[in-house]
N, C-alpha and C positions, 0 to 999 in steps of 0.2 A: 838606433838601439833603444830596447823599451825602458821605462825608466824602473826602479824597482819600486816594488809596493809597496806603500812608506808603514811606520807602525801604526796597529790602529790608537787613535788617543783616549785617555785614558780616561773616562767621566769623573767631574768631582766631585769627592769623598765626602759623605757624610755621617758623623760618628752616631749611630745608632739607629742606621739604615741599611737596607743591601743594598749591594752590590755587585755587579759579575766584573769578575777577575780575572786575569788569564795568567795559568801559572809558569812561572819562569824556572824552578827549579827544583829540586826535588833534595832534600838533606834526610838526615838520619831522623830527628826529631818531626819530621812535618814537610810543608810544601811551600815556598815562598810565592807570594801573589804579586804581579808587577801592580802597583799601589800609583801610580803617576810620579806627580811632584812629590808625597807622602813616601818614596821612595818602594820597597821591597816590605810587602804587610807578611809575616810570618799566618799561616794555617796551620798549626800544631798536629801532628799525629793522630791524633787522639777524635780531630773531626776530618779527615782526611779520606772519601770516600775509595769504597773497593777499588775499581776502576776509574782510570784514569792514565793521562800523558800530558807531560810538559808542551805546551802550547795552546792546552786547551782549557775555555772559559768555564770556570765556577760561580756561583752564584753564594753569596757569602756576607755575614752580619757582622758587622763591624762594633768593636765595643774597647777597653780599654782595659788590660791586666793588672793582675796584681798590681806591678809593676808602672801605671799609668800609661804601657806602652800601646800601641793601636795596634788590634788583633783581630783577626778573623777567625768565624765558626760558622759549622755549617748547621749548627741546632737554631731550633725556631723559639724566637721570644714572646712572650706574649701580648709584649708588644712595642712596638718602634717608638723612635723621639718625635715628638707633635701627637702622639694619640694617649687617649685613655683608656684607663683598662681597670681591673679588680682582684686586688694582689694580695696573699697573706703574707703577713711578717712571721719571718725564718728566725731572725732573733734581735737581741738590742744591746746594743754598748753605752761609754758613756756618750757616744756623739748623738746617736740616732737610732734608726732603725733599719735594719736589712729585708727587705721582700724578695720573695720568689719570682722571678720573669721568668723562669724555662732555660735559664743559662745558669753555667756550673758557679760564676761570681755575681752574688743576688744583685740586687738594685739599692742603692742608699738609699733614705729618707732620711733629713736632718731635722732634729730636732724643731728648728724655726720654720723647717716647711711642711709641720703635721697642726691639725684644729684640737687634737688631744692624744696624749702619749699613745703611739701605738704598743698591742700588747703580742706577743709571741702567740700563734696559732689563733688570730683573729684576721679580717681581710679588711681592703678598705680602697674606695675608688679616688686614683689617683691619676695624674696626668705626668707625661715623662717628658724631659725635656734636657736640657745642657748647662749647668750652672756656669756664668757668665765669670764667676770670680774662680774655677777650677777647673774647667774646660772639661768639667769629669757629667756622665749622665747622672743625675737622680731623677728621683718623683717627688713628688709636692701634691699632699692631700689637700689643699688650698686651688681647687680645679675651679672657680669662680671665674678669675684671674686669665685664662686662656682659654675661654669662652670666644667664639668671633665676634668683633665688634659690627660686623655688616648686620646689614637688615635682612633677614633670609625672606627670599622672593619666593617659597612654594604656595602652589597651589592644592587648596581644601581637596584633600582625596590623595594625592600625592603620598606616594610609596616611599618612607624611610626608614634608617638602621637603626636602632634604639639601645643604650646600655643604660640598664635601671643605675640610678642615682642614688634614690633615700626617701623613703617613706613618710609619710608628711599625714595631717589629718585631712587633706583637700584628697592626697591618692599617692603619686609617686611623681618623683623627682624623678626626669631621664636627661640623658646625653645626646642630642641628635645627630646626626650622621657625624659623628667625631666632633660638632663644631657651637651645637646650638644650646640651648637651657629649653625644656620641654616638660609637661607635666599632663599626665596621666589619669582623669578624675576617679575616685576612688567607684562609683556607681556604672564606670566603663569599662571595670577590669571582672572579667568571666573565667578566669584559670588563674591558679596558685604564680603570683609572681615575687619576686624576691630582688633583693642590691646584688647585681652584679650580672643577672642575665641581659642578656644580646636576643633580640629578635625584631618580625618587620612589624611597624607598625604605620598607619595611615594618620597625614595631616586633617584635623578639623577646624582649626582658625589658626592665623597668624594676629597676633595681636600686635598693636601700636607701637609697645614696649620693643617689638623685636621678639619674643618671648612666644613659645609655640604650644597650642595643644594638642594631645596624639589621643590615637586612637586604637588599641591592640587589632580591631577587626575592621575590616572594609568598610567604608559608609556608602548611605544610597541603595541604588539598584545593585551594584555590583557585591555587598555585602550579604543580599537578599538571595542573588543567583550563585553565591559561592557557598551561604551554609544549604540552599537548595540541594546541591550535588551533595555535598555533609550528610543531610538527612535522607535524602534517596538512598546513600550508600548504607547509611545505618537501617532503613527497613531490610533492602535485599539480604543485610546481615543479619537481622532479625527474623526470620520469616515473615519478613512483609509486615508487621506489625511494628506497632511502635502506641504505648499505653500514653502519653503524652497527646492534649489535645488544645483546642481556645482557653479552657474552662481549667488550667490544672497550673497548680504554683507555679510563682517565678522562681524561687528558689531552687525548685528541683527542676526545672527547667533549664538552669542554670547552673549545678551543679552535673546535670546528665552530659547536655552538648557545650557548655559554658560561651551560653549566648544569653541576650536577653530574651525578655519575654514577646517583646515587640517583634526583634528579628525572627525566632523562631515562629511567631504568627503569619508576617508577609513572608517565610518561606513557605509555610505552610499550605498559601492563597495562590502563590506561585506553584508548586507544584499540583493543586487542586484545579487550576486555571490551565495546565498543561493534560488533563487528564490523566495525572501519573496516580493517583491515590484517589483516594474513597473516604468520606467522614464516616466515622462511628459514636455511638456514645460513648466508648471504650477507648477512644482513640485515634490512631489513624490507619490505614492499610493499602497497598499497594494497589493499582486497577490490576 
């Protein structure tokens, strides 16, 4: 006789992560999720998608109610426990502060884990995690503190994720890929950047400290051949012209394609070396 097919088990739960769930039952109010050991996690009504049937897997964020009880939703946060992110405060009690995550019950900030009062309709980059003495998530604008202590091994050129930090007079303070402390030199940034965006950016040293320099654009040849195909695209979109040459500001050079004057140069040698373009005194133009 074959044996029957045992349940599948249940992965462990962690509060302010997802998780796929499989639902076990269906009530008035909502969907109950088989939760493992954590028993029977209630999904409330209210996220509870169109379609659906009892025995099948959801995918669902875990967080803790009014109530402190553990709950599922199928809305997306801005972000999970172990990462960072850049949250505005929704409003303030006497404990602390409330921030926005994208779920309907904000995110705490206490009072001891902010660098200065936060203010109602201000933001502020913060790390989330699990307070050890309430078992409840907050954030803590105090992001120093869960920085990784390893020495990050990348190599110069090396493609990473970047969340702007804090503006400093060297350039900007970034996040690197969720993990690292990283800074930005003020004379390497070519486009309007701000605290709180996300984008790629490339390594150009690892320094000693562990402590990393980035780079918003590609270094080397590969930064040369990538505003190359930039500036082709922009003649054929200009009729072939383009008033920009050797001889013409950095400024506006950097303000038009928000490169330097250097790179816009070796693309410029590069495309000229391909016989794609033609020098003018006026500029440049397509062969």
């Amino acid at each position: 006789m074959e044996k029957k097919h045992e349940a599948q088990e249940v992965e462990k739960l962690q509060l302010g992560h997802y998780h796929t769930l499989t639902i076990v039952k269906e009530v008035d109010f909502g969907l109950y999720l088989d939760g493992g050991d954590e028993g029977e996690i209630l999904l409330p009504k209210r996220y509870v998608p169109e379609t659906y049937k009892v025995g099948e897997a959801l995918r669902v964020f875990l967080y803790l109610d009014q109530e402190e009880r553990l709950i599922a939703t199928t809305e997306q946060p801005l972000a999970e426990e172990g990462q960072f992110a850049y949250l505005s405060c929704s409003w303030v009690n006497a404990y602390g502060a409330f921030l926005n995550w994208g779920l309907m019950k904000d995110l705490f900030c206490p009072f001891r884990e902010q660098k200065k009062r936060m203010e109602i309709g201000q933001a502020y980059i913060v790390y989330v995690t699990v307070d050890p003495d309430s078992y409840r998530l907050m954030a803590t604008a105090k992001v120093e503190r869960y920085f990784s202590q390893e020495k990050p091994t990348y190599q110069v050129g090396q493609e990473v994720e970047i969340l702007v930090w804090q503006k400093t007079d060297l350039g900007f303070k970034v996040i690197v890929d969720n993990a690292y402390p990283g800074l930005v030199y003020r004379d390497q940034v070519f486009r309007p950047v701000q605290t709180g965006d996300r984008m790629k950016a490339y390594i150009t040293q690892v320094r000693a400290d562990g402590k990393l320099d980035v780079a918003l654009q590609p270094t080397g040849r590969k930064q040369t051949l990538d505003f190359s195909d930039v500036l082709l695209q922009y003649l054929k979109e200009h009729e072939g012209f383009c008033h920009l040459g050797d001889k013409s500001d950095a400024e506006e050079i950097k303000r038009t394609f928000c490169v330097s004057k250097k790179v816009f140069k070796r693309a410029v040698g590069d495309l000229y070396k391909r016989r794609l373009i033609v020098l003018a005194d006026d500029g440049i133009r397509l062969s």
